[in-house]
C-alpha positions in Angstrom: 149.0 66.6 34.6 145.6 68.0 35.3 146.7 71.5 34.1 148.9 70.6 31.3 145.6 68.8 29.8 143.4 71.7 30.4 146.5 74.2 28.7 145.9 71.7 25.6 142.2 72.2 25.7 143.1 75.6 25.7 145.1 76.0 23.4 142.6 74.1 21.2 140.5 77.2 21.9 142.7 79.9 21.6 144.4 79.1 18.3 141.0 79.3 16.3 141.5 81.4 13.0 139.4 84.1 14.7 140.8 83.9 18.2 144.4 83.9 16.5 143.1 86.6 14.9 142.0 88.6 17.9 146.0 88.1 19.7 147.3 89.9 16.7 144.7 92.5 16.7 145.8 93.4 20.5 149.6 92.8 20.1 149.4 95.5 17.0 147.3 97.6 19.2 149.6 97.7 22.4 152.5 98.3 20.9 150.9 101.1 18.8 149.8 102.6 21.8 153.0 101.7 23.7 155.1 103.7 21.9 153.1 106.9 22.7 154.0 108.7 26.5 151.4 108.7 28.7 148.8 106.0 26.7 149.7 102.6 28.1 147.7 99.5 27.8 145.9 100.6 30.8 144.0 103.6 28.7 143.8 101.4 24.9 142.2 98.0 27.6 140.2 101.1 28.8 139.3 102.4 25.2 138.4 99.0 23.8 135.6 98.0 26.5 132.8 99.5 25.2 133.9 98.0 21.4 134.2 94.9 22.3 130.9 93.7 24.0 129.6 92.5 20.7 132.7 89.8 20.8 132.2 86.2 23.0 133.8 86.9 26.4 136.8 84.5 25.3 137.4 86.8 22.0 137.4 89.9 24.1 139.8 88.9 27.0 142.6 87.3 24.3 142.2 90.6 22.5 142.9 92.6 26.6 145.6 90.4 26.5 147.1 91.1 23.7 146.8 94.6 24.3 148.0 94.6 28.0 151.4 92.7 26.9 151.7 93.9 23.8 151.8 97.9 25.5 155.1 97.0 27.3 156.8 96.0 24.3 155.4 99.7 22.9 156.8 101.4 26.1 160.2 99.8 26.2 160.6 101.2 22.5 160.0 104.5 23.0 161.9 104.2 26.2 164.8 103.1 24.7 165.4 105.0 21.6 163.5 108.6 22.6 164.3 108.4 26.6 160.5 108.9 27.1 159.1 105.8 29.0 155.3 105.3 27.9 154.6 104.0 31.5 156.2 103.6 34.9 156.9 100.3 34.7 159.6 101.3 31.5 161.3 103.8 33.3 164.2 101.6 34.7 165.1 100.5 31.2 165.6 104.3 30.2 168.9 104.2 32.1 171.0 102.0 30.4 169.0 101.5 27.2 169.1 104.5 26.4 172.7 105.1 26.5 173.0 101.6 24.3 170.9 103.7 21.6 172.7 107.3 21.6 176.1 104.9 21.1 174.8 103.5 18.2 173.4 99.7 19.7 169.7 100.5 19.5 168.7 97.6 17.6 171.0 95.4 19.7 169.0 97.3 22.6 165.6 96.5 21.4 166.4 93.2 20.8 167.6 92.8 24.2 164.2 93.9 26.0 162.3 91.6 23.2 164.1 88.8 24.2 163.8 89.8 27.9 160.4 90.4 27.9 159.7 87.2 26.4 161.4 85.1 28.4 159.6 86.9 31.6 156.5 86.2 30.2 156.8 82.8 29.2 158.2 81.7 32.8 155.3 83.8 34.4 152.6 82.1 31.9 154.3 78.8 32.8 154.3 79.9 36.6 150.5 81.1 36.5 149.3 77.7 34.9 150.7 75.4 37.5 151.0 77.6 40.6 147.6 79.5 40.3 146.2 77.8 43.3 148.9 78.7 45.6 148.9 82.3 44.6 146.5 82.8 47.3 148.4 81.5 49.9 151.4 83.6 49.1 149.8 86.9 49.1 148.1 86.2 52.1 150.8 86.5 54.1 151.6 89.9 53.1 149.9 92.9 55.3 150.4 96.6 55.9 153.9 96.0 58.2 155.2 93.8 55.5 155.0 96.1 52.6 156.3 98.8 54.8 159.8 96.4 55.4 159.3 95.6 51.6 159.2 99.2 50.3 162.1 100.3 53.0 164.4 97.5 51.8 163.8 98.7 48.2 164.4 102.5 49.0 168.1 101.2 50.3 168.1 98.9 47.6 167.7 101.2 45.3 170.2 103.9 47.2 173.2 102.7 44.8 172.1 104.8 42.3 172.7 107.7 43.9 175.8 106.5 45.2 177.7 108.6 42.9 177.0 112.0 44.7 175.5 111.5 48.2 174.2 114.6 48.8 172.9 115.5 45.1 171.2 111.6 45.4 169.4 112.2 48.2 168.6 115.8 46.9 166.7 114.2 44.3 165.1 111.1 46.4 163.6 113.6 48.9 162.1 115.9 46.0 160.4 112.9 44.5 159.2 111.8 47.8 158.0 115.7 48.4 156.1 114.8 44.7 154.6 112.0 45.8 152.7 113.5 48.7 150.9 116.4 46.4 147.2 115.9 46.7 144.4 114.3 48.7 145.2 112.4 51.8 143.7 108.7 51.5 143.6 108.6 55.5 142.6 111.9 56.6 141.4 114.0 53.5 143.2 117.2 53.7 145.0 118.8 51.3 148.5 118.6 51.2 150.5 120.8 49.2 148.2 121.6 46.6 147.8 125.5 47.3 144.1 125.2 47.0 144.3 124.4 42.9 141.8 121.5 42.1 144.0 120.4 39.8 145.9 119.2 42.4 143.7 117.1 44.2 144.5 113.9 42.6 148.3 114.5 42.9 150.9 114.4 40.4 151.1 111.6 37.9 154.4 109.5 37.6 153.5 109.6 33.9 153.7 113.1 33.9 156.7 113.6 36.1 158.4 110.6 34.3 158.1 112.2 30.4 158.9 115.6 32.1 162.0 114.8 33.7 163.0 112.3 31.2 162.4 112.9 28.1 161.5 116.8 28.3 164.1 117.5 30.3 166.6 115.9 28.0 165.2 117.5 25.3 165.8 120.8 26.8 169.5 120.3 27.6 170.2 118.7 24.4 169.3 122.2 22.8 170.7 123.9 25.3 174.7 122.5 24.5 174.0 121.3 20.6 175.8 124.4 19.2 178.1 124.4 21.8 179.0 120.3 21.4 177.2 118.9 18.0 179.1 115.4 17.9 178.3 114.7 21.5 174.4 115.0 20.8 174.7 113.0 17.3 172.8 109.5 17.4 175.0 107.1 16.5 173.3 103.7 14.5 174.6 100.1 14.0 173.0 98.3 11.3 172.9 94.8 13.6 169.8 93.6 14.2 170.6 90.8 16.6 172.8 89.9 19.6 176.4 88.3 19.2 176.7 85.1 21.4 178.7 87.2 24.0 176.1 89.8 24.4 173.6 86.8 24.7 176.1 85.5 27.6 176.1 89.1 29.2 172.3 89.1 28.9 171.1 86.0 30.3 171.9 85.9 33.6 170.7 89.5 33.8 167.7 87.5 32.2 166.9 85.4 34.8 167.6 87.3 38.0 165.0 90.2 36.6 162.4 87.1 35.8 163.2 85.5 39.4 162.8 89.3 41.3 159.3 89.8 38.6 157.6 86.9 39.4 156.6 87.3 43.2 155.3 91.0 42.6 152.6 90.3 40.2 150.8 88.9 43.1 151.8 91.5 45.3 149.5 94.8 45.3 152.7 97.4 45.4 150.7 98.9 42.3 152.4 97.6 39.1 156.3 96.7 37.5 157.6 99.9 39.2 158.9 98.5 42.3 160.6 94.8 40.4 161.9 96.8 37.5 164.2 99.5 39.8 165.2 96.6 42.2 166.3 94.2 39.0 168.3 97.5 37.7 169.7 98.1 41.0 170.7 94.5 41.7 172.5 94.6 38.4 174.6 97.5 39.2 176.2 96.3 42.1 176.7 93.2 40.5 178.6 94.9 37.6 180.6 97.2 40.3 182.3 94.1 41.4 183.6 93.8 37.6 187.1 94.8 36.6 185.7 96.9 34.1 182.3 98.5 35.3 179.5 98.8 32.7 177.1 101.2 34.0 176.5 104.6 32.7 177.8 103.2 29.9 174.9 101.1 28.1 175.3 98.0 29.9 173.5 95.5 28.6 172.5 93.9 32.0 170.9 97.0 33.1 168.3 96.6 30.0 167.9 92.6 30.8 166.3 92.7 34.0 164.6 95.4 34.1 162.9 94.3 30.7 162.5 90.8 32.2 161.2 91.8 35.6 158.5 93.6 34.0 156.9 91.1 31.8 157.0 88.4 34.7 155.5 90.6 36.9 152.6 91.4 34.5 152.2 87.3 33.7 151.8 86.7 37.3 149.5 89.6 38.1 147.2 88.3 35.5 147.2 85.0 37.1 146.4 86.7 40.5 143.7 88.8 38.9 142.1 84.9 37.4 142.8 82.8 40.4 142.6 85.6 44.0 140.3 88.5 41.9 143.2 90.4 42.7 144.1 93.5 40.6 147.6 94.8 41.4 147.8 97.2 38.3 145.6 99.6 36.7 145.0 97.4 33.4 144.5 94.1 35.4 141.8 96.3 37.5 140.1 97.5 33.7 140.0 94.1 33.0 138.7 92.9 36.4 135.9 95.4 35.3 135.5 94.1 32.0 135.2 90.3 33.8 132.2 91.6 35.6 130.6 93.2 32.8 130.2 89.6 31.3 128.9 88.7 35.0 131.8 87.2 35.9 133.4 87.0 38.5 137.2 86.2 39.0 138.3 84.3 41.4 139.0 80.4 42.5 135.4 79.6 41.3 136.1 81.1 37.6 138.3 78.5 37.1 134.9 75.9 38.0 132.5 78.0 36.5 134.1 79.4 33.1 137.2 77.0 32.4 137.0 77.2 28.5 137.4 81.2 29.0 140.1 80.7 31.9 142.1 78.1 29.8 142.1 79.6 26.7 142.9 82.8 28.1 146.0 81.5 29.5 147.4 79.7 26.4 146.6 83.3 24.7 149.5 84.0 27.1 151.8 81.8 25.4 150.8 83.0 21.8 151.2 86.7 21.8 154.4 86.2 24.0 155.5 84.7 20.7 153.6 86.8 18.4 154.7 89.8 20.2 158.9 88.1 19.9 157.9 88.1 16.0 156.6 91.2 15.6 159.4 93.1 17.2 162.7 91.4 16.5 162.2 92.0 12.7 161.4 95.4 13.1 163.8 96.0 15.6 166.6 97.9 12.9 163.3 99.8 11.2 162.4 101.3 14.6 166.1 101.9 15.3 166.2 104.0 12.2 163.5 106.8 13.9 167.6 108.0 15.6 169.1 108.9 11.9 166.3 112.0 11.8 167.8 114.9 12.5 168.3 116.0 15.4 166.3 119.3 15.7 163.4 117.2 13.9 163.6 114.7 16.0 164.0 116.3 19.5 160.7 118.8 18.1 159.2 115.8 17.4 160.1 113.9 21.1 158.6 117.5 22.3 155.0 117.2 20.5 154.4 113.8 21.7 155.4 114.5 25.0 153.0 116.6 24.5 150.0 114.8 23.5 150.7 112.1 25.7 150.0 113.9 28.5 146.9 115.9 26.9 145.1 112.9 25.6 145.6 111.3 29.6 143.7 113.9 31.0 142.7 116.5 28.6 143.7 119.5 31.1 145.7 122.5 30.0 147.1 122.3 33.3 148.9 119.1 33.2 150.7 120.8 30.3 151.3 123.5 32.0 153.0 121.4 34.6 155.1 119.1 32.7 156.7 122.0 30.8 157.5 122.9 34.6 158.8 119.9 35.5 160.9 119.4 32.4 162.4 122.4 33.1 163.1 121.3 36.5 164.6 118.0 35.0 166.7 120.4 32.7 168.2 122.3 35.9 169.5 118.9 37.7 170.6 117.5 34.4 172.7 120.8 34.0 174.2 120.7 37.8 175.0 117.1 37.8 171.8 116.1 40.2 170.5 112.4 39.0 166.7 111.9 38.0 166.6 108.2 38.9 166.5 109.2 42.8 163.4 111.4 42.2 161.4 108.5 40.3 162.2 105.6 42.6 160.7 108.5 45.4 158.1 109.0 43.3 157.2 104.9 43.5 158.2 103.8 46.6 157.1 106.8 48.2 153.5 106.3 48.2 153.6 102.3 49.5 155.9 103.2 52.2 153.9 106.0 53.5 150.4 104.4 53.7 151.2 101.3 54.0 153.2 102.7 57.9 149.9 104.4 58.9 147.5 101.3 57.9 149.9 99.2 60.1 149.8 102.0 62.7 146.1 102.4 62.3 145.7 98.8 63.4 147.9 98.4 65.8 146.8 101.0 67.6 150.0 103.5 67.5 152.2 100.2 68.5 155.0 100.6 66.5 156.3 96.7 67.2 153.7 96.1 64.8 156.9 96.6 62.3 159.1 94.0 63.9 156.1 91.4 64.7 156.1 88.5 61.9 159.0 86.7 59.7 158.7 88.0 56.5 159.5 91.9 57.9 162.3 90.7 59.9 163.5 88.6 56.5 163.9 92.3 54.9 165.3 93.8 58.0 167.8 91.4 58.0 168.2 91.7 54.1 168.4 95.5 54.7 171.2 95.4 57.5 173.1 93.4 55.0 173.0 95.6 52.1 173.7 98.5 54.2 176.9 96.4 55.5 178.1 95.8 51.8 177.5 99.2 50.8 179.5 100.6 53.8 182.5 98.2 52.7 182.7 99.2 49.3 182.5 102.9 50.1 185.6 101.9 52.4 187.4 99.7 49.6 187.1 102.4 47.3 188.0 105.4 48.8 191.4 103.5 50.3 191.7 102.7 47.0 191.8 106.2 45.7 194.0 106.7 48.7 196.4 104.6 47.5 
């Protein structure tokens, strides 16, 4: 009861004509920035620091986190309708959202991740008010062999989606895990494929590989077979702005499985919604393969759900992490932990002592732009929808210059445009021989944790590779793992006796 009182006292706080003022500022502003690849919430938080000084600390964090939620509504649009995912944590929801929009169901689509989004959010606002003080117990338990089980069990997790052509699948996982490795070792500093360009150094962006491969890759082979196939490459549009009752039934289970998987990984530091959002989609696909009539590839509405919903919880939890451990476990919540201690604060269990009109009201913000955001884009779901009745060659042009200055204004190197029009023609290339792109990104994001976090567990074990075995929560995945493996196995078994047959 002691938390629901100090919500109301927040609330109080938060829904001041200028503070109310301030959530609709940074919704507006997030999902403007949303919508363009390669500037995510991370880089407008980023933007607005130095602005923002002259507000009270409790002005400038509602208007953060405004911003920070609002730029996933931005990214799932342009996800959605151009294929071009603003940030990683949107790529999962290209897959099946996308094919919703070229068959004509983009409203239905966007009103699908709205709806997702905001019922992630408000469960992880909801979570993050009574649970904060636990938070630190539950991540504590998490160390280097543990995230190395975690980020194993979601490489096989994930390994459905490139169940269609084995060899082509694993083609494209072991490139994106060859992309992932470009730079700077963390452990030893050398240089590791980077051919002695400085550019290098820092690796390869998942921004930059996800618009490439995406959206400029699509782009590419859409020009490449228009002439040849005009009607196949014609965006279709439905007029509907809402979901039918049975799409809300097909929805909401998806709903709450994505918000179940979300909520735990805001707390734990596997480096955003990446991670949650793949493991929703792929949990939703073998769901739907047990159907009589399979969904998938398709625009199945599921596949948009919980990846939508995953997302938003995980980004409500990690903000309650970042209040209650100090923990940032994205690149926005660790802006913001900056922004904290420009005010000389300090997040943390004693915020919540030493600052609880700015922690509460904070945290009720939560609610209200979760619903501001809800009302912002439902309405304007069939106006944004409308962006696919442009003509094509305008359109793709169009898909190709902010591709383009998505990536320049990220970095501001000629380079990194040099090297997404190379990797968009490499996403052209497997596109035109049948090799799948989702294997490369979910490389590309479980890659890195799996790799560093084996050698920290290594590293302090002393080369005692029990270390991996040693603790329930690994052997909880292994045993997961084993399972998953078994299933997949069977169906591969069913199905080919099937064809048999």
């Amino acid at each position: 009861m002691d938390a629901l009182n100090l919500l109301m006292d927040g609330f109080a706080g938060a829904l001041t004509p200028m503070n109310l003022l301030w959530v609709v500022v940074g919704c507006l502003l997030g999902t403007a920035v949303g919508v363009l690849p390669g500037l995510g919430s991370s880089m407008a938080v980023a933007l607005l620091l130095p602005m923002t000084f002259a507000l009270d600390p409790t002005a400038a964090f509602i208007l953060f986190a405004g911003v920070y939620f609002g730029g996933l509504f931005g990214d799932s649009t342009m996800a959605i309708l151009m294929n071009t995912p603003g940030q990683g944590s949107a790529i999962a929801s290209t897959f099946e959202g996308h094919k919703m929009a070229k068959d004509g169901r983009a409203p239905q689509a966007l009103a699908t991740a709205a709806i997702g989004a905001f019922i992630g959010g408000m469960v992880a606002s909801v979570v993050v008010v009574f649970l904060a003080p636990r938070l630190a117990d539950f991540s504590a338990n998490f160390g280097p062999a543990e995230y190395f089980a975690l980020a194993l069990f979601a490489f096989v997790a994930t390994s459905s989606v490139v169940s269609d052509s084995v060899p082509k699948g694993l083609a494209s996982l072991v490139l994106g895990l060859g992309i992932a490795t470009v730079g700077i070792d963390a452990i030893s500093g050398s240089e590791r494929f980077t051919y002695g360009s400085p550019n290098l150094f820092d690796g390869i962006s998942l921004v930059t590989v996800s618009v490439a491969v995406l959206a400029l890759g699509e782009v590419l082979h859409v020009a490449s077979r228009i002439r040849r196939d005009p009607a196949a490459h014609q965006m279709k549009f439905s007029g509907r702005p809402f979901l039918s009752r049975a799409e809300l039934k097909e929805a909401a289970p998806a709903w709450a499985r994505g918000t179940a998987i979300g909520l735990p990984f805001g707390v734990i530091p596997v480096g955003g919604a990446e991670v949650p959002t793949f493991m929703s989609y792929d949990l939703e696909r073998r769901i739907d393969r047990r159907r009589p009539n399979p969904m998938f590839g398709k625009g199945a509405i599921r596949g948009l759900a919980a990846p939508e919903a995953a997302g938003n919880a995980t980004t409500g939890t990690a903000m309650g992490a970042l209040l209650a451990l100090g923990l940032p476990v994205s690149a926005t919540a660790a802006i913001m932990l900056a922004a904290f201690q420009q005010y000389g604060l300090q997040p943390g269990p004693l915020l919540f002592d030493r600052a609880p009109e700015l922690v509460w009201a904070l945290l009720a913000s939560f609610f209200i732009a979760m619903v501001v955001l809800l009302i912002i884009n439902l309405p304007f779901a069939r106006y944004w929808a409308k962006l696919l009745l442009i003509p094509s060659q305008y359109l793709y042009a169009g898909i190709m210059v902010f591709c383009g200055l998505g990536i320049y204004a990220t970095s501001g190197a000629i380079f990194d445009l040099l090297l997404l029009l190379g990797l968009g023609l490499l996403g052209f290339i497997m596109r035109r021989h049948g090799v799948p792109v989702a294997p490369l990104l979910i490389g590309m994001v479980l890659g890195p944790l799996a790799e560093t976090s084996m050698r920290d567990a290594l590293l302090s074990s002393n080369g005692d590779y029990s270390v991996f075995v040693t603790g329930p929560i690994p052997l909880v995945l292994y045993g997961l793992l084993f399972v998953v493996l078994a299933l997949t196995v069977r169906s591969k078994i069913v199905n080919r006796s099937r064809r048999d047959v």
